[in-house]
C-alpha positions in Angstrom: -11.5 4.8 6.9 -11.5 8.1 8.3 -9.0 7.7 10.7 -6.9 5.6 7.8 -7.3 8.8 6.0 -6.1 11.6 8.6 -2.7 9.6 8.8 -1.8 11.4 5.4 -0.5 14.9 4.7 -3.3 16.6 2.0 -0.9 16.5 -1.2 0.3 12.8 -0.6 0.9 10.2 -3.4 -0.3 6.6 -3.4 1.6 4.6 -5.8 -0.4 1.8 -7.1 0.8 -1.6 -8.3 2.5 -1.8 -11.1 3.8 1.7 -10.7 1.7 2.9 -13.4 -1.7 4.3 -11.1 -1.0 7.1 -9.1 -3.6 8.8 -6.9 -2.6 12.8 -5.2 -4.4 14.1 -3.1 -6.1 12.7 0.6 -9.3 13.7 -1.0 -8.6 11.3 -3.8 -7.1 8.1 -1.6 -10.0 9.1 0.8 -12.3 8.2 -1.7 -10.7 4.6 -3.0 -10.4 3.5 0.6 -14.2 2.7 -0.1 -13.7 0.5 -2.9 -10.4 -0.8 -1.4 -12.5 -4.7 -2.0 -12.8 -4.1 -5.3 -8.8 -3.2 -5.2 -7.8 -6.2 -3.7 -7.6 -9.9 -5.4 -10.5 -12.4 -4.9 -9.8 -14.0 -0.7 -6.8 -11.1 -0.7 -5.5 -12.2 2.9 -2.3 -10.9 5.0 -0.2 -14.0 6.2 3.1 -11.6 7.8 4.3 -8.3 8.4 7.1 -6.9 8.9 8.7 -3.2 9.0 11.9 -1.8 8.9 13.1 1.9 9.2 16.4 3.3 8.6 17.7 5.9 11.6 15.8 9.6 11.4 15.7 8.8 7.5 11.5 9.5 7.4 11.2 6.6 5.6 9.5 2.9 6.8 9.5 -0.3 4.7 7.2 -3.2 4.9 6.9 -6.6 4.0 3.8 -8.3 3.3 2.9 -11.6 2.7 0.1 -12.3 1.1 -1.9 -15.1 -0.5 -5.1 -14.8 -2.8 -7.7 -17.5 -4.3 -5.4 -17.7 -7.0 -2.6 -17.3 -5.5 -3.1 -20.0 -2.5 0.9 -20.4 -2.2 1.2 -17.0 -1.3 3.8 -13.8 -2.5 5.4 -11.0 -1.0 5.0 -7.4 -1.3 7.3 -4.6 -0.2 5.3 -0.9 0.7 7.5 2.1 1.1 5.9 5.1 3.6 7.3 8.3 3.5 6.7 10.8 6.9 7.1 14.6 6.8 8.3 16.1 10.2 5.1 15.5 11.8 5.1 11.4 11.4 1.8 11.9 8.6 2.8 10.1 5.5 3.3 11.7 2.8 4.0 8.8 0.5 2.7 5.3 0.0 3.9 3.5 -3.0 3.7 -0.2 -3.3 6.1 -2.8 -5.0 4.8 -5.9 -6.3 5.5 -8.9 -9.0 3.4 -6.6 -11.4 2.4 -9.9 -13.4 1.6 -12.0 -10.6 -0.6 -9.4 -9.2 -2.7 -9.5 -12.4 -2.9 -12.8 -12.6 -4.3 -13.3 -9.0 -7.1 -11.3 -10.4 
């Protein structure tokens, strides 16, 4: 999770589901990359991904498809990264059905 870690800039965001939950800091996303289980719905599994970045716009979009136990047909999820000059992200912020994600819980 270390290495995870040293990928972001010190004063990056991480924009949970929902929109709502933000954590700053690396010191603070550092630390929920150790409960990232209890994050994550019960039999959380990536199906797909897929990126897409725009020409020199710093900016990377991903698709995920995911399925849960309670969600065994499966969704997608979109994550934005943001990347300063140096390719470290500065920004990860992650779009979801905000309902569906609670009910897969």
């Amino acid at each position: 999770m270390d290495s995870v870690a040293s990928a972001y800039v010190e004063d990056m965001i991480f924009v949970l589901p929902g929109q709502t939950d933000i954590l700053s800091g690396k010191t603070s996303f550092r630390s929920a990359l150790d409960t990232i289980g209890e994050a994550l719905p019960t039999g959380f599994e990536i199906t797909d991904l897929r990126y897409f970045s725009g020409e020199n716009t710093g900016e990377v979009v991903n698709i995920v498809e995911w399925k849960s136990v309670k969600v065994p047909n499966g969704s997608q999820s979109a994550i934005l990264w943001k990347f300063n000059e140096s390719d470290q992200i500065t920004e990860e912020r992650w779009f979801v059905d905000t309902e569906q994600w609670k009910a897969a819980f």
